[in-house]
MDAnalysis code that builds the backbone (N, CA, C; Angstrom):
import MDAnalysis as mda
import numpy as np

u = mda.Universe.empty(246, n_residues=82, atom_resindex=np.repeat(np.arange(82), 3), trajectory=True)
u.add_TopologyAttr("name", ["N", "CA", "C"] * 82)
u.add_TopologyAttr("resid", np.arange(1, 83))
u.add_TopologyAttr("resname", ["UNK", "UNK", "UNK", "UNK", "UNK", "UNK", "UNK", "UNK", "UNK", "UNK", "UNK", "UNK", "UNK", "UNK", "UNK", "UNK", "UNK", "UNK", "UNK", "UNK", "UNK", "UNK", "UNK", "UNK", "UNK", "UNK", "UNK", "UNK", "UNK", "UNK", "UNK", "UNK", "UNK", "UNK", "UNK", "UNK", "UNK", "UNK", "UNK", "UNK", "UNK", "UNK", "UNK", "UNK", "UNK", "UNK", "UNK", "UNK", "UNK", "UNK", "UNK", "UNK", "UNK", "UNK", "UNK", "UNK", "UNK", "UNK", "UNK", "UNK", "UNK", "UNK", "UNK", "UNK", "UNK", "UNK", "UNK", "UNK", "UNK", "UNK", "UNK", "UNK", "UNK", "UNK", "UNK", "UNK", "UNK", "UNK", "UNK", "UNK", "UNK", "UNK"])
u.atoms.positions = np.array([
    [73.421, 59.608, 76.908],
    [73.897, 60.804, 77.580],
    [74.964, 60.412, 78.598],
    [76.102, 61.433, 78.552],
    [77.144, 60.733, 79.671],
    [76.353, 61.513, 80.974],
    [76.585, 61.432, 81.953],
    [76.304, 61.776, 83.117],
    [77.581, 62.195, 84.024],
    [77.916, 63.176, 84.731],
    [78.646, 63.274, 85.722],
    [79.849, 62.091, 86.702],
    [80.125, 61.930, 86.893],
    [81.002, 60.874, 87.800],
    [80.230, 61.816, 89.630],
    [80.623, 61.156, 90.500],
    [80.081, 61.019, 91.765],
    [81.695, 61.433, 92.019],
    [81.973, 62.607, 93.329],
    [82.883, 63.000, 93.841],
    [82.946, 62.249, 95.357],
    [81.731, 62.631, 95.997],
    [81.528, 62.031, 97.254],
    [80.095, 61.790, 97.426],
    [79.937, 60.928, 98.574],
    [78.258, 61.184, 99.309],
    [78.560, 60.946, 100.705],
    [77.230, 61.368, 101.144],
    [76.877, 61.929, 102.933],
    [75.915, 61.563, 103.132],
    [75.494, 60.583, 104.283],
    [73.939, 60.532, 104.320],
    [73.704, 61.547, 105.348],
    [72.469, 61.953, 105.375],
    [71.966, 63.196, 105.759],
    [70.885, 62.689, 106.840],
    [69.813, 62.387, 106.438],
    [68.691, 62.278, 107.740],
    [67.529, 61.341, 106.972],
    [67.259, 60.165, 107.719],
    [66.142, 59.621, 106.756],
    [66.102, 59.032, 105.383],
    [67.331, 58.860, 105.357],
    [67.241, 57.947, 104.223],
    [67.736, 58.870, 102.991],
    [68.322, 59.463, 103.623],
    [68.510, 61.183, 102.075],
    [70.071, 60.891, 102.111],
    [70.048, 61.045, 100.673],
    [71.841, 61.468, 100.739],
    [71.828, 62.446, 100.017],
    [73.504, 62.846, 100.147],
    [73.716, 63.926, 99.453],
    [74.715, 63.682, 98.577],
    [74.779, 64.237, 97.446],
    [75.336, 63.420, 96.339],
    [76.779, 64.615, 95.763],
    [77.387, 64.481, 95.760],
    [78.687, 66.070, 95.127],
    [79.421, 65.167, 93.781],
    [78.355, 66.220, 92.966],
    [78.904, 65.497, 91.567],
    [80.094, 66.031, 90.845],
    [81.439, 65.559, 89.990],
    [82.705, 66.409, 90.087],
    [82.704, 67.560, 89.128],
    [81.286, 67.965, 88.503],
    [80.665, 69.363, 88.394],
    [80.683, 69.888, 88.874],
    [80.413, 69.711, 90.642],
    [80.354, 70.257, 92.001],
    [78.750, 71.094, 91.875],
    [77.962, 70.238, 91.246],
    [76.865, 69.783, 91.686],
    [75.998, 69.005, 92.646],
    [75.254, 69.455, 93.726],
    [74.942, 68.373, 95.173],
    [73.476, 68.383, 94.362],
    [73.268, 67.293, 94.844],
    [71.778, 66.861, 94.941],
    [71.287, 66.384, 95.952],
    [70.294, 66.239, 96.418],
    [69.842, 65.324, 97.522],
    [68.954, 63.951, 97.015],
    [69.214, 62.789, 97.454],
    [68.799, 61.786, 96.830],
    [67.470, 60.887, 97.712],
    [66.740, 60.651, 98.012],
    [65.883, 60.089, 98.871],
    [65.622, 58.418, 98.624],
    [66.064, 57.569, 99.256],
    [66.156, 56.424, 99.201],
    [65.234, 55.517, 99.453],
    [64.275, 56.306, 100.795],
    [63.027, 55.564, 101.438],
    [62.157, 55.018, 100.640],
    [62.159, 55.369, 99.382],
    [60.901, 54.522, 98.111],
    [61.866, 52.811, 98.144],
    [63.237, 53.063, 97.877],
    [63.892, 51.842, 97.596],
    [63.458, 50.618, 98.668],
    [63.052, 51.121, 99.734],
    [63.131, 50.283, 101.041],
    [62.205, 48.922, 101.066],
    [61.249, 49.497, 100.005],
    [60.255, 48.373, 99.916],
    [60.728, 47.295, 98.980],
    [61.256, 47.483, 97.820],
    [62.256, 46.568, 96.970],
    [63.090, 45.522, 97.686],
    [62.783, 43.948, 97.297],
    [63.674, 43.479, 97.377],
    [65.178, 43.407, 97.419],
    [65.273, 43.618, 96.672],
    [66.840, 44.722, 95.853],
    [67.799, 45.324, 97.212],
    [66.370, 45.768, 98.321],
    [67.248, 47.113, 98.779],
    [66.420, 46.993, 99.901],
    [65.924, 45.785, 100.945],
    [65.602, 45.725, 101.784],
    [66.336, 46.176, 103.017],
    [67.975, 45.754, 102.523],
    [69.101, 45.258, 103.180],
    [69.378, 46.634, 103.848],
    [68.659, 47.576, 103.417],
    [69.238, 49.313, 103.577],
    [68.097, 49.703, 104.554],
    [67.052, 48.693, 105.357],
    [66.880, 49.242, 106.526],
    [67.355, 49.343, 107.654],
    [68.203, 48.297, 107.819],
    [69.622, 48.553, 108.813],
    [70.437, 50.090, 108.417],
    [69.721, 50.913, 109.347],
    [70.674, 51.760, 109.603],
    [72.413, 52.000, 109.503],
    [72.475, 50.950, 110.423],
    [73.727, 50.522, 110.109],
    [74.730, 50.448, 108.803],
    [74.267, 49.596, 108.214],
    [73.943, 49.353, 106.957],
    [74.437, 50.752, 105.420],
    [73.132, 51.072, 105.798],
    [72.774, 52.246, 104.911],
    [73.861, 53.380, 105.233],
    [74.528, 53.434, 106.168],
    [75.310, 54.850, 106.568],
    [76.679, 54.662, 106.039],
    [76.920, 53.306, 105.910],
    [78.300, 52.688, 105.340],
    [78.245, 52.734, 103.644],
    [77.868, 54.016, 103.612],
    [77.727, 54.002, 102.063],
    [78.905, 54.279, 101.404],
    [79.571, 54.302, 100.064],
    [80.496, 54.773, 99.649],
    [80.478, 55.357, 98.254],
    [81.500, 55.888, 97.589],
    [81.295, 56.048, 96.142],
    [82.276, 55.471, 95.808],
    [81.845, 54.503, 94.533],
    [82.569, 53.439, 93.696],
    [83.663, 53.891, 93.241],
    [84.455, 53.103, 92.957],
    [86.204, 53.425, 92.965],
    [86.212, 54.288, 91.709],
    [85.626, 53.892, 90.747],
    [85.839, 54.830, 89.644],
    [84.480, 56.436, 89.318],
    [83.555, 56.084, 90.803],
    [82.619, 57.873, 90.425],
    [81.575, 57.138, 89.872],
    [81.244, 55.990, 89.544],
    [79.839, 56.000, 88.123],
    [78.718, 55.602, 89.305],
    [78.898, 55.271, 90.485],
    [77.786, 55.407, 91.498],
    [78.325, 55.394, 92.750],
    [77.315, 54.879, 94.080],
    [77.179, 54.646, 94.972],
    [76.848, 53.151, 95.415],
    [78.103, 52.772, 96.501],
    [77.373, 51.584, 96.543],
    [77.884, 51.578, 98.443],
    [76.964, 50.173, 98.597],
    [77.206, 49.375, 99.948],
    [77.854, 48.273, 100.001],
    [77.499, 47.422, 99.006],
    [78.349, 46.138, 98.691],
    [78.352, 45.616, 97.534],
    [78.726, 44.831, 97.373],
    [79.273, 44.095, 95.633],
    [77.604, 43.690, 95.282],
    [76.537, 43.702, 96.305],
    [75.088, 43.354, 95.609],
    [74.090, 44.488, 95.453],
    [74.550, 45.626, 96.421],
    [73.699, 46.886, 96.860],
    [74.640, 48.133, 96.247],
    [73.704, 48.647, 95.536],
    [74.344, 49.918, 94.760],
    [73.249, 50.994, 93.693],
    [73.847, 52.234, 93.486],
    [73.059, 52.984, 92.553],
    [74.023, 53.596, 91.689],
    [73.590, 53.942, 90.482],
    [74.654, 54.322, 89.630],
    [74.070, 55.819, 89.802],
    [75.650, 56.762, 88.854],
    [75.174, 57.829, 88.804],
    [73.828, 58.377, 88.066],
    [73.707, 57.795, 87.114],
    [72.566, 57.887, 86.470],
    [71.096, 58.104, 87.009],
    [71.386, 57.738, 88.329],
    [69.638, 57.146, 88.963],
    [70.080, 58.684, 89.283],
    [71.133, 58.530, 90.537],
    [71.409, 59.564, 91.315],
    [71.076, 60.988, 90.603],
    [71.920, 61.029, 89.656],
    [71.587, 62.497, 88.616],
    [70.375, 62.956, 88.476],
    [69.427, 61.777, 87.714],
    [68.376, 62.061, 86.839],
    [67.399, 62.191, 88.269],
    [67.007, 61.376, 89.669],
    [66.237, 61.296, 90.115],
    [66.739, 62.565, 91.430],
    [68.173, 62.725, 91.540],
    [68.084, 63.626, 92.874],
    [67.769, 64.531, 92.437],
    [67.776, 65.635, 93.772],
    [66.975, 67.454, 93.797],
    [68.330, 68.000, 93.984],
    [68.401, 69.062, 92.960],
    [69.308, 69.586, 93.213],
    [69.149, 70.798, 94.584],
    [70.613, 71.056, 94.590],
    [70.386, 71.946, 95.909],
    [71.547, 73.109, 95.928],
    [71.895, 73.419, 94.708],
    [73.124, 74.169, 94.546],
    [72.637, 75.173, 93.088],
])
């Protein structure tokens, strides 16, 4: 299944983002499960986690060349809100 491309994201409160897919579909995404993962420890720095971006070409979200989510997670697992 193709999935959407990622327009922008926002983090919101707690670990939530908000996702604007170029459907102009939002979702809200909740991250706090990730926190316990190795993978994605790195995203309890606040800091950190707020410096989020969307990948040059839309197919996710990332923080750095090791920390990232594709659209796929984002799609299938956020709530929509639109």
């Amino acid at each position: 299944m193709k999935y959407p491309k990622i327009k922008s994201v926002k983090v919101i409160t707690n670990y939530t983002l908000e996702i604007l897919f170029e459907n102009g579909i939002k979702k809200l995404y909740d991250c706090s499960p990730l926190l316990s993962d190795d993978n994605f420890k790195i995203l309890n720095d606040k800091a950190f986690f707020n410096n989020v971006e969307v990948d040059i070409f839309g197919f996710g979200i990332i923080w750095n060349k090791d920390v990232d989510l594709s659209e796929s997670e984002l799609w299938i697992n956020g709530i929509s809100v639109n």
